[in-house]
N, C-alpha and C positions, 0 to 999 in steps of 0.2 A: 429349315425353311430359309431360304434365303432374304438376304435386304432387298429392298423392292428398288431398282434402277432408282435412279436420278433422275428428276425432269432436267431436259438440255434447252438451251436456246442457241440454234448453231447459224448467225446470220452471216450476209458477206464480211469474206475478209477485207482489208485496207486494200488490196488491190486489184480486188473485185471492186470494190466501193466507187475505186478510183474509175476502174471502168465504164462502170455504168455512166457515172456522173460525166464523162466525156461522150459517152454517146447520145446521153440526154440533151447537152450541150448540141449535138448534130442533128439532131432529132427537131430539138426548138428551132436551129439556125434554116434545116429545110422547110421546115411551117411557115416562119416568117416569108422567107423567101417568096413560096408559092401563094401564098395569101397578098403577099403586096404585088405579084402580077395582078394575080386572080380579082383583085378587089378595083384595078383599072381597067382590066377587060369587062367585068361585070356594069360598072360604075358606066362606063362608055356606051355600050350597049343597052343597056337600060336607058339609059338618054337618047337613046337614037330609037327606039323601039316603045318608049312613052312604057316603059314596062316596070311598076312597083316590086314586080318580086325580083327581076334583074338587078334593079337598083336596091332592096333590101337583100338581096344574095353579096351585092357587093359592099355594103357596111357589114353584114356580117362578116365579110373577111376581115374587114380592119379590126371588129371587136377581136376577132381570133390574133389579128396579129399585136392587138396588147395582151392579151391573155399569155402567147409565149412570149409577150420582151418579158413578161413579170418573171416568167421563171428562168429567162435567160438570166438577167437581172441577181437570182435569187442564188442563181448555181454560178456565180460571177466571181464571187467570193469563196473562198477558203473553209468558212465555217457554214454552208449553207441551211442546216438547219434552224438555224435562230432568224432567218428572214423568211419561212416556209408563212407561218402565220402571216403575214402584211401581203405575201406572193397569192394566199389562197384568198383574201380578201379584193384585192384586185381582181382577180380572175370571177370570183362571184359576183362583183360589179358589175362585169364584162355580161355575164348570162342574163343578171336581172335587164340589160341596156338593150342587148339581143329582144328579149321577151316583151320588154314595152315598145318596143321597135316597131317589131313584125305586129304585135298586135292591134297598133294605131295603122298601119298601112294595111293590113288584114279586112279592117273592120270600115275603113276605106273606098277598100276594091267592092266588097258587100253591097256597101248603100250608094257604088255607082258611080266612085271616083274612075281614074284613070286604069282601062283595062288594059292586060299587055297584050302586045300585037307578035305577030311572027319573028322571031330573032332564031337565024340558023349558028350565030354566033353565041346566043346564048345559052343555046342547046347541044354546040359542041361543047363548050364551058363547062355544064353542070355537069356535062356526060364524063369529061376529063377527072373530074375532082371525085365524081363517083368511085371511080377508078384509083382515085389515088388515096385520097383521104381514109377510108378505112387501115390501106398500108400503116400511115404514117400514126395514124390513132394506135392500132393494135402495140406495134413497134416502141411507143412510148411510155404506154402503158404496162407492158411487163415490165420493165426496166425501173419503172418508176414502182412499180409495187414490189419490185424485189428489192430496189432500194430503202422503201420504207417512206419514198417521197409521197405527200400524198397532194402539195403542189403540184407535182408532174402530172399524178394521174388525174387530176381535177382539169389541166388542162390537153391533155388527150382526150378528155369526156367534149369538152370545149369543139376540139379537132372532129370527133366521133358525132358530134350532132353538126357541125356544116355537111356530113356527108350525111345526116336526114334530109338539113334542107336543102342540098343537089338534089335528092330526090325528088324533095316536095319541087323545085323548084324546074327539073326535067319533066315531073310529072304533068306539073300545070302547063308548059309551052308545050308538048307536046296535045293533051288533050284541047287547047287551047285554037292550034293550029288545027289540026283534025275536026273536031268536031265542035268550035266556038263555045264549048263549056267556061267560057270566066270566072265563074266562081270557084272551081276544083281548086285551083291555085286558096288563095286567101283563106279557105279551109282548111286545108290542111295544114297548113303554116300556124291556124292557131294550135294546132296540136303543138308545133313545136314548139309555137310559146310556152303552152305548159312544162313540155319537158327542160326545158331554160330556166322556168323558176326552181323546178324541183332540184334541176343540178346546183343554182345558186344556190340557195340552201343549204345543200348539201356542202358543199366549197366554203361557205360562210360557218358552217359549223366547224367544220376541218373529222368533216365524215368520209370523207372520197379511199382514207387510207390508212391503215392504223398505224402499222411496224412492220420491218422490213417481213419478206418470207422466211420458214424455220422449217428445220427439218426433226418432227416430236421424235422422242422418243415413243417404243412401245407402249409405254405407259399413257401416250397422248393422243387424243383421237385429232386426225386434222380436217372433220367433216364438219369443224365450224369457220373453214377457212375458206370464204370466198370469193368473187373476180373485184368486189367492192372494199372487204376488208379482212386484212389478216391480223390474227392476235399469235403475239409473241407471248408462248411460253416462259416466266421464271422460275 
């Protein structure tokens, strides 16, 4: 009978490593970018439009766009692992700020603060980022999970929930204009507050990611690896 295989852990090489971590690098440098348009077009338009969720669509850009400086920030440096922890705790910041945000403007719009009014500007907006935002989530997200970052992929989660609130945020001007529903918006929105604590959490544990991805051996089943967390084999 033979010896029974070796467990392997076969992660990126050094210049796969390198790879990734430059693309991450282009990945964060696009988010910011389109998040500090994104957050003066939203920002304007909500001002001219007397519209809460324009205007909390456009602060949540700017949380998004500290969420990627942290990990710009983080992958700045040479040995980026040893600032992953202080990277994820910013960024968990970033969600819990999102979530009491939307919440107190949510809760707001409800008992009859300021309703939003028709913006064709804000509903190309949100329709744009629909459109894009997933891209650049997915994109960062592999990358970052094959890396073993779990920074990155905490901020791709970051990325991946302003394309809920494009949703929520198209959803509401559109029902809004159509048929004068005002509260659809501020509803929905508190959902995403929920989901904004739950990712903080999650970011503030340093659960988003475990180790990089591995290729088991026979010996290894890899049906406990999934889009949240990979365990490396030793």
């Amino acid at each position: 009978m033979g010896a029974p295989l070796p467990l392997m852990s076969i992660g990126p090489s050094p210049a796969r490593r390198s790879a990734l971590t430059r693309r991450i690098r282009l990945f964060v440098a696009a988010t910011i970018t389109y998040n500090v348009i994104e957050a003066a077009v939203a920002l304007t338009a909500g001002t001219l439009a007397s519209s809460t969720a324009l205007i909390g669509f456009g602060l949540d850009s700017v949380i998004e766009v500290s969420s990627a400086a942290a990990v710009a920030w983080q992958f700045s440096g040479p040995d980026h692992e040893r600032r992953e922890r202080t990277a994820l705790r910013i960024i968990a910041i970033s969600f819990f700020a999102l979530a009491a945000y939307v919440t107190v403007e949510s809760v707001r719009a409800l008992i009859g603060a300021d309703h939003a009014q028709h913006s064709t500007i804000g509903l190309v907006l949100a329709a744009v980022s629909l459109a894009v935002m997933p891209v650049l989530s997915a994109a960062q997200r592999r990358a970052g999970r094959e890396l073993g970052s779990a920074s990155a992929v905490a901020d791709s989660k970051q990325t991946l929930l302003c394309t809920y609130l494009s949703a929520v945020v198209l959803a509401g001007l559109t029902v809004n204009s159509l048929f004068g529903w005002w509260w659809a918006d501020p509803v929905a929105a508190l959902v995403i507050a929920a989901v904004a604590v739950k990712e903080g959490r999650e970011a503030w544990r340093g659960d988003t990611c475990c180790t990089p991805l591995t290729t088991p051996t026979p010996d290894v089943s890899a049906a406990g690896c999934t889009d949240d967390c990979c365990t490396k084999e030793a």
